[in-house]
N, C-alpha and C positions, 0 to 999 in steps of 0.2 A: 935632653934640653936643659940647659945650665940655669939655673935660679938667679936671675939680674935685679940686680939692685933698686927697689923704688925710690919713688921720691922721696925728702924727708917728712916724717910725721909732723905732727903738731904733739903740744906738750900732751894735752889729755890722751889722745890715742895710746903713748907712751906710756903711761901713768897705769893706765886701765889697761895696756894688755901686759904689763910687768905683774900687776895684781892678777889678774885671767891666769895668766901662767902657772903664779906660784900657786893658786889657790889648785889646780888640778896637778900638779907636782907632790904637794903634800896630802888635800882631802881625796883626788882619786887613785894618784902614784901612775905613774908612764907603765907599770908593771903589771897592775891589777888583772889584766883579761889573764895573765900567764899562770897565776896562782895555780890553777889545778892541775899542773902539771906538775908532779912529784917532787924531783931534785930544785927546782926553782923554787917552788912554795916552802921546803925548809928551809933554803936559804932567806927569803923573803920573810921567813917569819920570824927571824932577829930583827929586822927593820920595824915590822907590823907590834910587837910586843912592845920595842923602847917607846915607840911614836905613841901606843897605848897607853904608858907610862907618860909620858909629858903629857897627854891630853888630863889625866886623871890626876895629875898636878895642878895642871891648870883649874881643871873643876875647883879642887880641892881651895885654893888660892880666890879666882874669881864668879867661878858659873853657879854653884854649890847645888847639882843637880843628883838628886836621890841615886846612887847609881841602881842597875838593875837585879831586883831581888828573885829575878824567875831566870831559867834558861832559855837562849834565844830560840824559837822553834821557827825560824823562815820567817819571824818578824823584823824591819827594814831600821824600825823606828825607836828600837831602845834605846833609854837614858847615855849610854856609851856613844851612839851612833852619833847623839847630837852632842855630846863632848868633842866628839872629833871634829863634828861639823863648825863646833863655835873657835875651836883650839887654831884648824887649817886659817880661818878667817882671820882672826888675831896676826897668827905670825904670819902671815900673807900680808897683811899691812903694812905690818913692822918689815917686812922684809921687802916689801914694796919699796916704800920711804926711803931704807936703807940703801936700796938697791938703785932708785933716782938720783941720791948725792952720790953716789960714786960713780956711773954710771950717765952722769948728764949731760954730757956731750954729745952721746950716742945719738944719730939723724933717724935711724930706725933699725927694727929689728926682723926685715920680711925673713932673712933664710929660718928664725929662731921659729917665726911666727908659721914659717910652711912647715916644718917639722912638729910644732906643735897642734896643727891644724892634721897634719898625718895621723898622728898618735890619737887624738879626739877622733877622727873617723874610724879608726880601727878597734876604735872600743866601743863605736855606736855598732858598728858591724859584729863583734863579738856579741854582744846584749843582743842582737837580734837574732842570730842563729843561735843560740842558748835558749832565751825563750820562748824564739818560733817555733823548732823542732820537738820541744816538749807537749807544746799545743798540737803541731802536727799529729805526734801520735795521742793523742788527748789524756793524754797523763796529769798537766798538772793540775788542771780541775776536775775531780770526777764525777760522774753521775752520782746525783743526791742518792743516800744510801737508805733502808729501810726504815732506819733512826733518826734518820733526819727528815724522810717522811711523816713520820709518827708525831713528831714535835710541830707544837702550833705554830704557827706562821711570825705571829706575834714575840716567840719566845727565843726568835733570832735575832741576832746584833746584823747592823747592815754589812760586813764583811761578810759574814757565813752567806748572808742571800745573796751578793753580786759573785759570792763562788759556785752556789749551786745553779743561777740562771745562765752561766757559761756553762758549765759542767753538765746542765740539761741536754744541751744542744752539741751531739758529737760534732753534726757539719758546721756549725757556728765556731763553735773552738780550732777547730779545722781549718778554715777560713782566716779567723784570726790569725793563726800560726802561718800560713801558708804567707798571707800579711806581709807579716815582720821578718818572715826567711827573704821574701823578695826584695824587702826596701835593705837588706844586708847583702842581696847579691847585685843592687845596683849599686849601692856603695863601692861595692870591691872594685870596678871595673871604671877609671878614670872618663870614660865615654859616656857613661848613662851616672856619674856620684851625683852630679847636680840634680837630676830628677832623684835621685837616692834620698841626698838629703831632705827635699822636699815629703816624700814618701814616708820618710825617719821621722819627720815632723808631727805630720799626722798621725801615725801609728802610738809614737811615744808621749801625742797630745793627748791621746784617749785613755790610752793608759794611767795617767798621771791625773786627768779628770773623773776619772773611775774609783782611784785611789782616796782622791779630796773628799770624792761626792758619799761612795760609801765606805770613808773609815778606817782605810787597806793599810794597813800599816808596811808600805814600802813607797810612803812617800816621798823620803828623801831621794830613793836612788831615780825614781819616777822624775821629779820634776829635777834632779841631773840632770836627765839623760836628753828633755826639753832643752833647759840653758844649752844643751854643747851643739846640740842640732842647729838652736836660734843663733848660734855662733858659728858654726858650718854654716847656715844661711848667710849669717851676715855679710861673710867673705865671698861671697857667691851674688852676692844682694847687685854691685852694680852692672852685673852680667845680667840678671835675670829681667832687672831695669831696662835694659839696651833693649834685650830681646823683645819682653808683652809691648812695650810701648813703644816702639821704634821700628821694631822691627830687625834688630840688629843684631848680628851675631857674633859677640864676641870672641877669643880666646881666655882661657882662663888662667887665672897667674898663680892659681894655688893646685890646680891639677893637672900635676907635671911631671915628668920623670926626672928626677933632678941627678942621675946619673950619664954620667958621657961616655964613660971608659966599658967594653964589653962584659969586662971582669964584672965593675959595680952591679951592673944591669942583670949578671946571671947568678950571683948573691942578694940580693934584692929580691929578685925573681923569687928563688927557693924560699926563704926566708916567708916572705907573703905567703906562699902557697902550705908549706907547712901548717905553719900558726891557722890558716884556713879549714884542712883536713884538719885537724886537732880542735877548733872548733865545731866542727861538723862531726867530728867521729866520736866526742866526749857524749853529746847529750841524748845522740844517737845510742850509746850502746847503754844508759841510765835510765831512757824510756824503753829501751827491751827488756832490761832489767824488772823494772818496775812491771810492764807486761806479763812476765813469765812471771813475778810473785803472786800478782793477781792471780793469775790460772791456776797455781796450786795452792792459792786459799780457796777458790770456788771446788777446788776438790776436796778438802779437807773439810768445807762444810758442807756437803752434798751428804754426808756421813748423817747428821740430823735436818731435816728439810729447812729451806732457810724460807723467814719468813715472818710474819705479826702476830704473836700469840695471845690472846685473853688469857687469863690466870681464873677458871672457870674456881676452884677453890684452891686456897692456900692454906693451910692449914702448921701451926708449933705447937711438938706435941701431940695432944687430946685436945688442942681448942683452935678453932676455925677465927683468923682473924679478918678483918673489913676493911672498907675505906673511914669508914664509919666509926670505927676504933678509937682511931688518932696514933696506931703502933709507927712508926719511921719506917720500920721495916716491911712492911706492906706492897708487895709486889701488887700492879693492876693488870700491866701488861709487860709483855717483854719478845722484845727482838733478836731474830737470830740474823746477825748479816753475811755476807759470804765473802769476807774478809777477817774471819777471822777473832770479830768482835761483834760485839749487838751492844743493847743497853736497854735499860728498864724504866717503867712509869714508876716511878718511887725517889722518896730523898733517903735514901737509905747512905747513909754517909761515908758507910765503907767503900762505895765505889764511888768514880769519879764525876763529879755530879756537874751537869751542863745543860743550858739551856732545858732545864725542867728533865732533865732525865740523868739517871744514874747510866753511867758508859762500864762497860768490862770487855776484856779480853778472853779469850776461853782455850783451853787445850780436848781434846777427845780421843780419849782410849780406846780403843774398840774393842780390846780383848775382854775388857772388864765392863764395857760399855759405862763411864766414868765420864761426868764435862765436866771438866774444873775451869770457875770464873777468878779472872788476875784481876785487880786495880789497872793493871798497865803492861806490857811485855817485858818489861825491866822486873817484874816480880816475878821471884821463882814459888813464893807461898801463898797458894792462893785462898783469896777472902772465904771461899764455901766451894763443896765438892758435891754433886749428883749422881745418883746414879740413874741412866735416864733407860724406860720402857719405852718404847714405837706403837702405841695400840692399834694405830693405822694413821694412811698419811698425815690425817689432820690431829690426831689427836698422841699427846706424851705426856708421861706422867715422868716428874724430876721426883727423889725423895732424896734427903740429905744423909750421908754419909758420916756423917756429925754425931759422935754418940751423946752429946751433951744436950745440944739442940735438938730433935729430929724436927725434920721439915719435910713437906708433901706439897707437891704442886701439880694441879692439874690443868694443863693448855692444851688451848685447842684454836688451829692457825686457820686464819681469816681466807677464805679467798675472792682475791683481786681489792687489797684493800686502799688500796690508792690509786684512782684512776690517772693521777701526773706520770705516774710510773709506766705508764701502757705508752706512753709518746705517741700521740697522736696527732695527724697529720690530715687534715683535707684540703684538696684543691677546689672544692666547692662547699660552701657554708652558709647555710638557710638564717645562720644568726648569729651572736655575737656569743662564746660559750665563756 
């Protein structure tokens, strides 16, 4: 079906989708879903680096936003992010303006405007099979861990609690994902994209108000991925007009196969389905991954039982220290997780101190029966070394390794010490628990 010419615009249409344009040209790039595919991402990452380079000019010149003093860890929202975001805006203007006086003739722009309406659906489609299939296998939130248990309720920023209240619920994250995979595979398929985009709507609405509400630092890309939808809608908007209220069924003039010739159509074809499998086959073999490292960290802690310990005595030296002290180093409790890491009730400032608890990583010997605690898995030296006794299941003695220091620690693990952890479930409920 050949893509015919609309009527002429009006100036603002004009105006506002020359700006629309360039704004997703420069802050999202036509290229962006392609990134993790090898050869393209290097090549793309000359483009991504200069563009980096003008924005931080730009800052430099007009925004004078602190740039970011931490490394990004899967946060949406650093100082860079919204460099870029105010940088795309600026020269989207400017290139707007420019683009009008030269350009002013022009009656309209529908073939620019179908192509660009392609490329936005197939990057709502991308975001949704990427973070459905994660959810799918419920990877990217996980079940609250021991330590996270053990920390007051209070002593969570609201990101950590809208991660743990998904990451509770296997079948709820489940569900989400399953979500966002469908309203991507209504998408793909020109028959069902207008209930897609609808579907995209909603899904990428909750998202983005999950984000607002507690704090999620991946707002920017969140309330994106709303604008491109309410703009898929919009193009869609006097079809869907005809239909609720009239009853009318239109045809649609932006989902179309806009090739004629067999050749286009069987390049096209491929091309689609590639980049499809490729998105479907990426996040697919990242949650197996992520799966199977799990498994062999619960094996590797199965070696010392995982679990909530009391620190029944702690002892430096010949002198038994308290809470009652005031020592920093004062262990009260401590966790073992089966990940590979735990953390302690202490501010002991050699390890990484969060939400009222010191976090560490840990390695275990077996031949020397030795746990040595890291700061972090980037550290090969670690802060303190154990040698750990089994007295039985509940009960271990750590003493340090340390000829400077000697330390003694005697734990002894809780059982069933958090009942959130048991997931409990009744179809029938005498009261409100």
């Amino acid at each position: 079906m050949e893509l015919a010419a609309s009527e002429p615009w009006g100036n603002m249409k004009k105006i506002f989708f020359r700006f629309f344009f360039l704004i997703c040209v420069l802050f999202i790039t036509p290229f962006s879903f392609l990134q993790s595919i090898p050869v393209i991402d290097s090549i793309l990452g000359y483009y991504f680096n200069a563009y980096e380079a003008i924005c931080l000019q730009f800052n430099k010149w007009i925004f004078h936003i602190v740039p970011n003093t931490k490394v990004p860890n899967g946060n949406g929202d650093y100082p860079e992010q919204w460099m870029t975001l105010y940088t795309s805006l600026l020269l989207a203007l400017i290139g707007c303006i420019i683009w009008s006086i030269i350009d002013r003739k022009r009656k309209e722009y529908t073939k620019l405007n179908y192509w660009l309406f392609l490329a936005i659906r197939y990057f709502v489609i991308s975001n949704g099979f990427s973070y459905g299939i994660f959810k799918l296998f419920a990877v990217q939130m996980p079940f609250p861990n021991l330590s996270q248990l053990a920390t007051p309720l209070g002593d969570f920023l609201p990101m950590r609690l809208s991660w743990m209240f998904i990451g509770y619920s296997h079948s709820y994250q489940v569900f989400s994902g399953f979500i966002e995979v469908l309203a991507a595979l209504l998408l793909l398929f020109r028959p069902t994209a207008t209930l897609g985009i609808l579907v995209s709507l909603g899904v990428f609405g909750n998202v983005m108000m999950l984000n607002l509400s507690y704090d999620i630092p991946v707002k920017i890309n969140s309330i994106t991925l709303v604008i491109l939808c309410l703009w898929l809608l919009t193009e869609e908007m006097p079809r869907l007009f005809q239909f609720f209220f009239f009853n009318r069924a239109l045809p649609s003039k932006m989902l179309v196969f806009p090739f004629s010739t067999k050749r286009g159509r069987i390049i096209a074809r491929l091309t689609k389905w590639i980049m499809v499998i490729f998105w479907i086959v990426v996040p697919t073999m990242l949650s197996i991954q992520t799966l199977e490292k799990r498994g062999k960290d619960l094996v590797s802690a199965a070696i010392i039982p995982v679990g909530y310990y009391d620190v029944l005595v702690h002892a430096k030296g010949k002198d038994t220290i308290t809470i009652a002290g005031g020592d920093s180093t004062y262990w009260q409790n401590i966790v073992i997780d089966n990940i590979s890491g735990g953390s302690i009730k202490s501010v002991d400032s050699r390890f990484r101190l969060r939400y009222g608890r010191a976090y560490f990583n840990y390695k275990i010997d077996t031949v020397h029966q030795h746990i040595s605690l890291f700061k972090s898995t980037a550290d090969s030296i670690p802060i303190v070394q154990f040698h750990f006794q089994i007295k039985d299941p509940e009960t271990i003695i750590f003493s340090s390794t340390d000829n400077k220091e000697a330390i003694y620690l005697l734990l002894r693990r809780r059982q069933k010490p958090f009942p959130l952890a048991e997931k409990q479930f009744h179809w029938i409920s005498e009261t409100n628990r």
